[in-house]
matplotlib code that plots the C-alpha trace (Angstrom):
import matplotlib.pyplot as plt

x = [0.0, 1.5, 1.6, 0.4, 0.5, -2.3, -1.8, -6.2, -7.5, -7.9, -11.8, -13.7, -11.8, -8.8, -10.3, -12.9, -9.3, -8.2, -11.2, -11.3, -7.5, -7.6, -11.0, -8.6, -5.9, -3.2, -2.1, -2.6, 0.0, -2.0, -0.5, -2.9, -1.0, -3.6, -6.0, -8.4, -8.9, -12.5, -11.7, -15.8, -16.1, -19.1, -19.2, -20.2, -24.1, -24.0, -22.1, -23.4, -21.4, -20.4, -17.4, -16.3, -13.3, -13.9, -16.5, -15.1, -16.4, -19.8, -20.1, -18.6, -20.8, -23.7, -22.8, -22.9, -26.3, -25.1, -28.0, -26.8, -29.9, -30.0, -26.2, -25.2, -23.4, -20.7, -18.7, -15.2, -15.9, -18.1, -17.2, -17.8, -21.1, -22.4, -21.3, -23.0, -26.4, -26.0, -26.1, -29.2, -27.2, -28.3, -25.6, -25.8, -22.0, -19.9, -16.8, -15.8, -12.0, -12.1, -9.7, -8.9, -8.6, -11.4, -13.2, -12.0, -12.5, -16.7, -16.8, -15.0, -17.8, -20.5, -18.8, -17.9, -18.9, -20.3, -19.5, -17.7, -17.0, -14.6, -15.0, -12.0, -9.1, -5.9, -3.8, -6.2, -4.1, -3.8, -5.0, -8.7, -8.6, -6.4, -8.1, -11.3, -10.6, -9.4, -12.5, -14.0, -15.4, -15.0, -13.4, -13.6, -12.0, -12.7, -11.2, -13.3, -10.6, -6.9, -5.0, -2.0, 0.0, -0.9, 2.4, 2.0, 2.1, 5.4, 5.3, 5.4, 8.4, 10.1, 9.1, 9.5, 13.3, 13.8, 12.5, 9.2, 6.9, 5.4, 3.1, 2.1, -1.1, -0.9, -4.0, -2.8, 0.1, -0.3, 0.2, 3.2, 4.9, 3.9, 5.4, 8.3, 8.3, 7.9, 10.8, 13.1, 12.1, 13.6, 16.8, 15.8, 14.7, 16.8, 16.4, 12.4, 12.7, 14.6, 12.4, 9.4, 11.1, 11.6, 7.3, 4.7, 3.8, -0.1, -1.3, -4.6, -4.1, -1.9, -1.0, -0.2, 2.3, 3.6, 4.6, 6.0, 8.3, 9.5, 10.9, 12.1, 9.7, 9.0, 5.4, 3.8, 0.3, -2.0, -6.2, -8.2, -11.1, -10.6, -11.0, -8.9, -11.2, -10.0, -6.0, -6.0, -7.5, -4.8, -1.9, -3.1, -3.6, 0.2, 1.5]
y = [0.0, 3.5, 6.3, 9.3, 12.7, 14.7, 18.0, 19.3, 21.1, 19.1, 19.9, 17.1, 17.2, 15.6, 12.4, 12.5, 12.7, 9.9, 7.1, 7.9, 7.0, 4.0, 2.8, 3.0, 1.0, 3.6, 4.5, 8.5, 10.3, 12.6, 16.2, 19.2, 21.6, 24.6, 25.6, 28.2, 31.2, 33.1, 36.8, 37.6, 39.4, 39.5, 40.4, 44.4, 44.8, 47.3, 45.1, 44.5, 41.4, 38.8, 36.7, 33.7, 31.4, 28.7, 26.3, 27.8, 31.0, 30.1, 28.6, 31.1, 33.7, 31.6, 30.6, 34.6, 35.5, 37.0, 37.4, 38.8, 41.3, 41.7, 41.0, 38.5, 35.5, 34.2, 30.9, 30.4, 26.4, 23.3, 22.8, 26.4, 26.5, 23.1, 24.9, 28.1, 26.1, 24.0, 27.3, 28.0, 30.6, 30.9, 31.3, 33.3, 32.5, 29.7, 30.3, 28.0, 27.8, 27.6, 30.1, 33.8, 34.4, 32.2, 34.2, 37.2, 36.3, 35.4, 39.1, 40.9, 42.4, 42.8, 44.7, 47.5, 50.9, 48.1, 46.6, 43.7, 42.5, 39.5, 37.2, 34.9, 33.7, 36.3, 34.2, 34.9, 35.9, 39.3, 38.3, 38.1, 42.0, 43.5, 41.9, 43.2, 46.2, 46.6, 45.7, 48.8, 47.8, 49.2, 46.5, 45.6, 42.5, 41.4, 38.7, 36.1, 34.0, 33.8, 30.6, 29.6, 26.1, 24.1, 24.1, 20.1, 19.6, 18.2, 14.2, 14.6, 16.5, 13.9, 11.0, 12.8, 13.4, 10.3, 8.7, 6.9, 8.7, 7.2, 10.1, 13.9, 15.8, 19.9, 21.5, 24.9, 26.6, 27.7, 23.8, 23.4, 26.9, 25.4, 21.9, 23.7, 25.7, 22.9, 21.2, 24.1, 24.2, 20.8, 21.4, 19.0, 21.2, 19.9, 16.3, 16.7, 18.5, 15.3, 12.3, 14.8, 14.4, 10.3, 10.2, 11.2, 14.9, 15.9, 19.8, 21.1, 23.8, 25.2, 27.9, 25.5, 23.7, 26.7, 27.4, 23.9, 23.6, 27.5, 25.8, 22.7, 20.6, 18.1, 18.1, 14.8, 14.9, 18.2, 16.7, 18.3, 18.7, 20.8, 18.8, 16.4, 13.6, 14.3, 14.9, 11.3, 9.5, 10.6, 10.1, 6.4, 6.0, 7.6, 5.6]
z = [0.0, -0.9, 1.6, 0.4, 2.4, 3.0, 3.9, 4.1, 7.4, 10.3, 10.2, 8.6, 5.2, 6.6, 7.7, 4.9, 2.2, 4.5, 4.3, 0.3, 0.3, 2.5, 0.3, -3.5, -1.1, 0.0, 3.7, 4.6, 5.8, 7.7, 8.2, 8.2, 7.1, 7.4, 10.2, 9.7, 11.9, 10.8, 11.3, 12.3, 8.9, 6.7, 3.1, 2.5, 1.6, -1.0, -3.4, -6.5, -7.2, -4.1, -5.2, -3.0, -3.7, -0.9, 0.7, 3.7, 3.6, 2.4, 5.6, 7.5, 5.9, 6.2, 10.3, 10.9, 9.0, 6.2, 3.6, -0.3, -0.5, -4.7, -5.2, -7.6, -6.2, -7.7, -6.9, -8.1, -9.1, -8.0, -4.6, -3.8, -5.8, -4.0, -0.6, -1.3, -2.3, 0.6, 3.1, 0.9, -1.3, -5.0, -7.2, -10.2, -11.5, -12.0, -14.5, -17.0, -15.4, -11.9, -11.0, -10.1, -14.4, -14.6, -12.5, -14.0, -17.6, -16.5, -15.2, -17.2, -19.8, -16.7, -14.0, -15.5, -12.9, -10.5, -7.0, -6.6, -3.4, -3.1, 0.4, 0.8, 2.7, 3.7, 1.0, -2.3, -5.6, -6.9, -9.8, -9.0, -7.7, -10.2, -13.0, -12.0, -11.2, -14.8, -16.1, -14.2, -11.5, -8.1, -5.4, -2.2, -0.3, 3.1, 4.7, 6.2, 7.6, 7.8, 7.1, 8.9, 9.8, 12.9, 15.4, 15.1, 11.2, 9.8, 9.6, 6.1, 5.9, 8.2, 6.0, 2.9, 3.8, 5.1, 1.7, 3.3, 1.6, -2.1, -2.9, -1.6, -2.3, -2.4, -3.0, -2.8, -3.1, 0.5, 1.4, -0.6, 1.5, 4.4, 3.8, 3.1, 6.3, 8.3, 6.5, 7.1, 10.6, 11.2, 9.3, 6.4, 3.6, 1.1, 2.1, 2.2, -1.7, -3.0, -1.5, -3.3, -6.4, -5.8, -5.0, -6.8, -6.3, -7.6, -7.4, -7.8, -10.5, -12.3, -10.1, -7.1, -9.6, -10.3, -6.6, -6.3, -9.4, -8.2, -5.3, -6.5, -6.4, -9.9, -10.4, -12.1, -11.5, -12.6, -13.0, -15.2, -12.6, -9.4, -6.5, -3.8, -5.1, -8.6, -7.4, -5.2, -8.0, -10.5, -8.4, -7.6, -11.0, -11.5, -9.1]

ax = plt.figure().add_subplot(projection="3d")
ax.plot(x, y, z, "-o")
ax.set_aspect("equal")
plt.show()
């Protein structure tokens, strides 16, 4: 059985990537390597666009009360839309790429003199708010939540270095910093970079590869759909 690390939040979706690893026949490596601190924001209400980039802060907004009045709701892919509908949210905008130029590229020719508000993590790319500003719109971020590393994540790093480790799966480019921190913390940056490059690495979009082959760090696995399901499934098949 292969063991693959994990590196999701430590609230439900760690066990959940887990059980659907242990179910196609590999050993987790279990090693959160996020945690999620809600700020107590809300999105503005006089926006005329709502943008979220997460399931996290649909259910962050939707745990406070938040209520869109007449905005239009837009969800940066499936597992964002699913979360927003799930809160009882409609959503009036999916793109076809899901990402910040996705995003972008579904609002550019309908924000023009509007406002867009843009919910989301501390960590979200320039690219969303630059991009639509550009298009004319007016823009407004808040942050709903900040992300930082658990004092406790690391086991990966360790087995990576040591060469124990058969597969790792980033989902952001935050994860793959954070693996990297927690490397250098324990002196074995270098050592947890070259048993990466003798496993299987898998990223969830192109802009989490990106991050990884910047530092390193040889990239095998990209799936065409968006999701951990989606990124565990090709790096089994990979491997």
């Amino acid at each position: 059985m292969p063991d693959v690390a994990v590196f999701r939040p430590d609230d439900g979706r760690l066990a959940r990537a887990g059980d659907h690893l242990e179910a196609r026949g590999a050993t987790p490596v279990l090693d959160p390597m996020l945690e999620v601190a809600p700020t107590g924001n809300t999105p503005r209400d006089d926006a005329d666009f709502v943008v979220f980039t997460s399931k996290t802060g649909a259910e962050l907004v939707a745990d406070a009360g938040w209520v869109p009045s007449e905005a239009t709701v837009c969800a940066i892919g499936e597992s964002t839309r699913v979360a927003l509908e799930t809160e009882g949210f409609g959503v009036d905008v999916v793109p076809g790429e899901y990402s910040s130029t996705g995003l972008v590229n579904a609002l550019r020719d309908r924000v023009g003199g509007l406002r867009v508000e843009v919910a989301r993590s501390d960590h979200g790319s320039d690219v969303l708010l630059d991009g639509v500003t550009e298009a004319g719109a007016y823009v407004h971020e808040t942050v709903l939540y900040r992300l930082t590393r658990p004092a406790e994540s690391g086991v990966s790093a360790e087995r990576a270095a040591a060469g124990s480790l058969d597969a790792a799966l980033f989902t952001s480019s935050l994860t793959v910093e954070h693996f990297l921190d927690a490397a250098a913390e324990r002196d074995r940056r270098a050592q947890a970079i070259e048993g990466l490059n003798r496993a299987v690495v898998g990223t969830i979009g192109e802009p989490t590869r990106r991050t990884a082959e910047e530092r390193g760090i040889e990239v095998d696995v990209v799936p065409d759909e968006a999701s951990f399901e989606a990124l565990a499934d090709a790096v089994l098949d990979e491997l």
